[in-house]
C-alpha positions in Angstrom: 0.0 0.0 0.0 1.4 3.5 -0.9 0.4 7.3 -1.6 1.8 8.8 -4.4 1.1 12.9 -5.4 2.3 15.8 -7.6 1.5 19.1 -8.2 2.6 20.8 -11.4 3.1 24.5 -10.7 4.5 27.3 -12.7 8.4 26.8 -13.3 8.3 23.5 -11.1 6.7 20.2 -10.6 6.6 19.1 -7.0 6.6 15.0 -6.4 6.1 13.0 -3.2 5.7 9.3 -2.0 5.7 7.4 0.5 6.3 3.6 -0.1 4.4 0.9 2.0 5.8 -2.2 2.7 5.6 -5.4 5.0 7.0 -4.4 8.4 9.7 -7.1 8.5 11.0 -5.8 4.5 13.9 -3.3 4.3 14.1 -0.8 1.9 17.0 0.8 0.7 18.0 4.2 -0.6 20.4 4.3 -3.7 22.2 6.5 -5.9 23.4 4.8 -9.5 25.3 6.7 -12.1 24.8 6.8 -15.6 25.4 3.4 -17.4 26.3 3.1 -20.9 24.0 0.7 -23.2 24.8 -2.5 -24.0 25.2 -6.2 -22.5 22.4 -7.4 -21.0 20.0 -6.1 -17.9 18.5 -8.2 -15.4 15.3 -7.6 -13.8 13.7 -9.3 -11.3 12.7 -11.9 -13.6 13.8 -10.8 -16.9 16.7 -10.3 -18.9 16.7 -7.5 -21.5 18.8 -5.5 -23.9 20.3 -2.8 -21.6 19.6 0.7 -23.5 21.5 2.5 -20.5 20.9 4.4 -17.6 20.9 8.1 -16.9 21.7 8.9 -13.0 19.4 8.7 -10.7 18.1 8.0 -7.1 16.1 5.3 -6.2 14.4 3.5 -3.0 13.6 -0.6 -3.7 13.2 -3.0 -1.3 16.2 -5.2 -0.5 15.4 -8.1 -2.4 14.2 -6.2 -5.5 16.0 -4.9 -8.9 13.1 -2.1 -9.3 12.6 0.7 -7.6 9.4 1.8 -5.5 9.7 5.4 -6.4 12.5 8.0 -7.6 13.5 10.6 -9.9 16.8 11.0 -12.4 19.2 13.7 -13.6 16.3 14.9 -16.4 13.8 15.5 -13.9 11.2 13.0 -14.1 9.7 11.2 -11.0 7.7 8.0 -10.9 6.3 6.2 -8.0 3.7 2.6 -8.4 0.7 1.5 -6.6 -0.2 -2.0 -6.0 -4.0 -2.1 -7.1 -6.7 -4.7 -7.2 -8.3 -5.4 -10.4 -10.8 -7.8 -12.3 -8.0 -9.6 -13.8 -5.9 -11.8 -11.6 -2.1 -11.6 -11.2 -1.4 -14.8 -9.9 -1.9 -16.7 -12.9 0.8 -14.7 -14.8 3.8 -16.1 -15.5 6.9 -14.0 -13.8 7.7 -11.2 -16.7 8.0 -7.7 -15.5 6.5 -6.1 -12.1 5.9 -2.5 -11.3 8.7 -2.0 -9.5 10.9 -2.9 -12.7 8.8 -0.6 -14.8 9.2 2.4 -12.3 13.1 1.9 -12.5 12.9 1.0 -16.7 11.4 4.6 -16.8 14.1 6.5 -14.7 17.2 4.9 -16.5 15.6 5.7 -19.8 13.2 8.6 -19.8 13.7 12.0 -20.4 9.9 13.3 -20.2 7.0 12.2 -18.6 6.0 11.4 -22.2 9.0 9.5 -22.7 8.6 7.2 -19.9 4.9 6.3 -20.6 5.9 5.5 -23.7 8.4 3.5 -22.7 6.9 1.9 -19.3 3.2 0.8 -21.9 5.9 -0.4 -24.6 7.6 -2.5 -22.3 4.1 -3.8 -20.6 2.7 -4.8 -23.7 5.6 -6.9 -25.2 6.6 -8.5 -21.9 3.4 -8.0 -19.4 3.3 -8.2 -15.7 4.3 -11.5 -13.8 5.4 -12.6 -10.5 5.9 -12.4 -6.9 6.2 -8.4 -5.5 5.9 -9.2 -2.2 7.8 -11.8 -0.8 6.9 -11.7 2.5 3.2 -12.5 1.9 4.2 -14.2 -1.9 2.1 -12.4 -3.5 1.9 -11.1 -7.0 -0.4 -7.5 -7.8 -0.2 -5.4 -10.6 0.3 -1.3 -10.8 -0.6 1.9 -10.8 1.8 4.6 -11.9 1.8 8.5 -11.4 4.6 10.2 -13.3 6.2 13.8 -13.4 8.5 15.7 -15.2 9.3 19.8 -14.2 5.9 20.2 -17.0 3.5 17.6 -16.8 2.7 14.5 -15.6 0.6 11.2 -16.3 -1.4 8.8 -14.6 -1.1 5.3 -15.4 -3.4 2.2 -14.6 -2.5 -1.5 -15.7 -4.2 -4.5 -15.6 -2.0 -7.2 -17.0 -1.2 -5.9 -20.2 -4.3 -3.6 -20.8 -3.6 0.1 -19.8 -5.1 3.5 -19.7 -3.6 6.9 -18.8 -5.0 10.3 -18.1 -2.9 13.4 -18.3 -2.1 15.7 -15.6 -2.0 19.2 -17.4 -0.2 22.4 -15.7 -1.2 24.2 -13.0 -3.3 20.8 -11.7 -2.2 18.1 -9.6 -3.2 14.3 -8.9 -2.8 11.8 -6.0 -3.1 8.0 -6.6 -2.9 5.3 -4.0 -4.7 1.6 -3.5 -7.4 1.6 -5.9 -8.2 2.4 -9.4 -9.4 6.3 -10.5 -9.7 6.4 -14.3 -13.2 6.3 -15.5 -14.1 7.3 -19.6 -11.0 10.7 -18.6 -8.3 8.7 -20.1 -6.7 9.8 -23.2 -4.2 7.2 -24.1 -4.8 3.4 -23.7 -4.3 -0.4 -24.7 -5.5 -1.6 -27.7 -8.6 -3.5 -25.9 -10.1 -0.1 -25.7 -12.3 1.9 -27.4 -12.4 5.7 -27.2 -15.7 6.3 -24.2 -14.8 2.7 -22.8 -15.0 3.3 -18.8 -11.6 2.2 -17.4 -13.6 1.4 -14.3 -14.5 -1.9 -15.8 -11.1 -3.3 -14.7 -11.5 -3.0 -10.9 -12.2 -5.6 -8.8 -16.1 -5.3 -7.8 -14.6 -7.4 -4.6 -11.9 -4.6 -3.8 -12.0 -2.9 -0.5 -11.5 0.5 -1.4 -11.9 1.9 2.3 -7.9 1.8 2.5 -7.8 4.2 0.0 -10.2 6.3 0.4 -9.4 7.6 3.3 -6.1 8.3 2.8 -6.9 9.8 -0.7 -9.3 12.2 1.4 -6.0 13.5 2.6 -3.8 13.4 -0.2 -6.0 15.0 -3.0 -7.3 18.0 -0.8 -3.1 19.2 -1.0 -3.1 19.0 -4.7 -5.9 20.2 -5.4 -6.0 23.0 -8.7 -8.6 25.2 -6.7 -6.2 25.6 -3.5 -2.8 27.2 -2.5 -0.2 25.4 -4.5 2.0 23.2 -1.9 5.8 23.5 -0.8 8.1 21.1 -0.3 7.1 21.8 3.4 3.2 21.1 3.0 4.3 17.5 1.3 6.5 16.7 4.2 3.7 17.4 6.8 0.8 15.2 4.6 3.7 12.0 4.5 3.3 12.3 8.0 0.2 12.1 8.5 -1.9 9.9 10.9 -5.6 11.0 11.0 -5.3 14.9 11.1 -7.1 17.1 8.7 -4.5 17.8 5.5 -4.6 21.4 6.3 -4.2 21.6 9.9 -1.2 18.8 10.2 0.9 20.5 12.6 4.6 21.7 11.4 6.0 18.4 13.9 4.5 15.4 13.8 4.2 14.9 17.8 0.7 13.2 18.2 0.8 9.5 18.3 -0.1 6.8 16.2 -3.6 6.3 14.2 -5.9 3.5 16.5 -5.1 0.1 15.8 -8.0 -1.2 15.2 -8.6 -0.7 11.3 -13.0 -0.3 10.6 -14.5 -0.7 7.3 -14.4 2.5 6.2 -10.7 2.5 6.3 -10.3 4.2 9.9 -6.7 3.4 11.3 -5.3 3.3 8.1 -3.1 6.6 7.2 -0.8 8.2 4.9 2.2 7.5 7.3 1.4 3.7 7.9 0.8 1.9 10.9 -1.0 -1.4 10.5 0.3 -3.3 13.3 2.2 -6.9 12.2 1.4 -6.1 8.6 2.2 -2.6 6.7 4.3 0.2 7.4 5.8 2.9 5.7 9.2 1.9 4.7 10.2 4.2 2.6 9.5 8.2 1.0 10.8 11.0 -1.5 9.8 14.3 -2.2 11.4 15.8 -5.3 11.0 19.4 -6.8 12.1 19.0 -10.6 12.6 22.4 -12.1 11.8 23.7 -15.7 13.8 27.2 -15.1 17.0 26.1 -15.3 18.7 27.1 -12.3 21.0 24.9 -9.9 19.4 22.6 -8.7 17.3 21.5 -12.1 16.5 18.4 -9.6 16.3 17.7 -5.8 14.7 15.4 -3.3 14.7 14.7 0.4 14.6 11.5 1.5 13.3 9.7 4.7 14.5 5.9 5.6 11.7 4.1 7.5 8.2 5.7 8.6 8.5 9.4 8.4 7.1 10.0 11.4 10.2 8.2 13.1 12.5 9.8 10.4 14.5 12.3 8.8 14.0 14.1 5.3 17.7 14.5 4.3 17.9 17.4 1.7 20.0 15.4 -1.5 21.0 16.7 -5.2 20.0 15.4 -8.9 22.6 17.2 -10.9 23.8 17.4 -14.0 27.0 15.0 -13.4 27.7 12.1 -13.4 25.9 10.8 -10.3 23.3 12.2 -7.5 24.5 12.8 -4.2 23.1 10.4 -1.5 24.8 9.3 1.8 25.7 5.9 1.0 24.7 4.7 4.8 20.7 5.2 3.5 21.8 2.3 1.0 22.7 0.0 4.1 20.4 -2.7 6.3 21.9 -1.4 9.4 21.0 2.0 8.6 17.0 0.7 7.7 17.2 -1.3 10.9 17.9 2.0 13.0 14.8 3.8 11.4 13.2 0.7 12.2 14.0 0.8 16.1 12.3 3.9 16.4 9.0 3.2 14.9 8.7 -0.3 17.0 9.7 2.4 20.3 6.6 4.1 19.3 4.1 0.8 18.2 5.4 -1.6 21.4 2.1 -0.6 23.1 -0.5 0.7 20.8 -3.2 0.7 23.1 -1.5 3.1 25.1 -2.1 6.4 23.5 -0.4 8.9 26.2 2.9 6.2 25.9 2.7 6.6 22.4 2.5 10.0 21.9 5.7 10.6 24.7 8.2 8.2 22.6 7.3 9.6 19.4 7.7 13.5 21.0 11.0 12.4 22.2 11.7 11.2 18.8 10.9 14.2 17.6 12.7 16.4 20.2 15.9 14.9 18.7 15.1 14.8 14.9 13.3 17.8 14.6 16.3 20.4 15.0 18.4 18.0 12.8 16.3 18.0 10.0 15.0 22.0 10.2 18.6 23.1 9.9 19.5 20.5 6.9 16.6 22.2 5.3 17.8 26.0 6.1 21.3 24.9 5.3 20.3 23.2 1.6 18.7 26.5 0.5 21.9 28.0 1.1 23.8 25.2 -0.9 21.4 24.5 -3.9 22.6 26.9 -6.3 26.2 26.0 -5.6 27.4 22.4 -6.8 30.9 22.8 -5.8 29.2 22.6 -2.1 26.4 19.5 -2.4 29.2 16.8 -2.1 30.1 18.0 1.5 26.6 19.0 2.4 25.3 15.6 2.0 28.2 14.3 3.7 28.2 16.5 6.3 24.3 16.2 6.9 24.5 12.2 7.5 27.2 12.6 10.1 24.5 14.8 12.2 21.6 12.5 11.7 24.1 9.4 12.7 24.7 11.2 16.2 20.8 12.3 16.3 20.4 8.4 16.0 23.2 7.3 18.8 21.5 10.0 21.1 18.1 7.6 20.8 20.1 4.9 21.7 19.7 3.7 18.1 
């Protein structure tokens, strides 16, 4: 289960995700350089020609190739949903799964346009196939929302059928568990004729209440008819757990959401908590710039649950590589993350216990990660600096950590 949101504003596209995952998963945070075509790649499943790889940043789960979300030196963003549909992904033979598509896209797209093109190519030649979830063996297939510093697209799959609705400038879109497109599409498989209702595709059977409710969140931030977002407004809706979108405090200092989940999708939020099941492992926000000014690309990325978490400020440049501390693409490092959101879920019926640990949490974190911020506006126009800032920054999250006793 993930959210996954954009907002395409004048001069910049912002980008957020956060990745859901089973709670005993890692995820990992990586930077890859460019790669040169030729040889062969291998996917999770797949071998195919490699066509080469422009830099990029990327956060997959351990076991994986593909990526969950990212972004690359060009500028464009793409993050996958797992969503039910009528079709049934377990009799598919292992070919490609979202999370190779997401990455496919990054190493080779330079639009938004380019990578649908490329990610539907791909889908319809090899289709979808295989186990995406070891820890629960289970196979789903995905939704898509992808961004470039222009436009964006939303993408829906169901095996190898497709359908994809634009998101134009000066809109925004947020996807997460279910499918959206109705007869709005404007590109699509072959199976479908101009009119056809994409809805056909879901599963009748789906519960959408997990989505829903979180969507209810999500949407309201992107919304065309409100105040476009900043990096700031994305980093206080990843954290959510229950509050209204617009009145999620600057410090995420409340507890977790109830654990008891209800049919309407209650106990089930944007940062994830589902007790023994799902939590939020990993998640990016990017602001991908069509001015060209230094940075033309730049994330922040959190390890773990955000809540229990720190957005380091990173750089998308122009060279030969992004800038990422390589300790975010270690299991140790994940496992520290981890500590802390366990501190806050060891007794979730115990609401004033839960809401102390995760204010002490946040007592340490919070000045660590509100100077990072301050100190990459200072740094962003200047490469020469990025290398040392992202250096720098890791070495005062590590002793943030070691002062939790993590």
């Amino acid at each position: 289960m993930c959210d996954t949101l954009c907002s395409i504003q004048p001069g910049r596209t912002l980008f957020a995700k956060n990745s859901d995952r089973p709670v005993r998963e890692v995820q990992l945070i990586e930077a890859h350089r460019r790669r040169d075509r030729g040889g062969e790649l291998h996917t999770q499943y797949l071998s195919l020609a490699d066509e080469g790889a422009a830099a990029l940043i990327g956060a997959r789960p351990d076991w994986l190739w593909g990526f969950e979300h990212g972004v690359n030196e060009h500028g464009v963003a793409i993050g996958n949903e797992k969503v039910w549909t009528a079709d049934d992904p377990e009799r598919e033979p292992p070919a490609l799964i979202g999370m190779d598509l997401v990455r496919l896209g990054l190493e080779r797209a330079g639009t938004a346009d380019d990578a649908l093109d490329l990610m539907t190519a791909l889908l319809e030649r090899h289709g979808q196939g295989g186990v995406a979830d070891a820890i629960d063996d289970e196979a789903y297939f995905s939704s898509f929302l992808i961004a470039d510093p222009r436009s964006g697209w939303v993408l829906e799959t169901s095996g190898r059928s497709w359908a994809a609705r634009p998101v134009p400038a000066g809109s925004g879109a947020a996807i997460s568990n279910r499918i959206g497109i109705r007869d709005d599409w404007t590109r699509a498989s072959v199976d479908l004729r101009p009119g056809d209702d994409w809805d056909r595709f879901r599963d009748p059977q789906a519960w959408t209440g997990l989505a829903d409710v979180r969507l209810a969140v999500t949407c309201p931030v992107v919304d065309a008819a409100g105040p476009a977002p900043s990096p700031l407004d994305l980093r206080r809706v990843l954290r959510d757990h229950g509050q209204p979108a617009r009145a999620i405090p600057t410090t995420t200092t409340r507890g977790l959401p109830d654990p008891a989940i209800e049919a309407d999708g209650t106990g089930i939020t944007v940062c994830m908590h589902v007790r023994g099941y799902q939590c939020t492992t990993s998640s990016m926000i990017a602001e991908l710039r069509a001015d060209g000014d230094e940075p033309p690309v730049r994330a922040w990325v959190a390890m773990g649950s955000p809540c229990t978490s720190v957005y380091l400020p990173v750089f998308v440049g122009q060279g030969p590589a992004p800038l990422v501390p390589p300790a975010l693409g270690e299991v140790a490092t994940y496992r520290r993350f981890a500590a802390l959101r366990e501190r806050v879920e060891i007794d979730p019926w115990d609401r004033d216990a839960s809401d102390e640990a995760l204010a002490t949490i946040r007592g340490v974190l919070d000045p660590v990660e509100d100077e990072l911020w301050e100190e990459a506006e200072q740094v962003a126009a200047d490469p020469a600096r990025w290398a040392s800032f992202v250096g720098e920054s890791w070495t005062r999250v590590d002793r943030a950590l070691a002062r939790l006793g993590v």
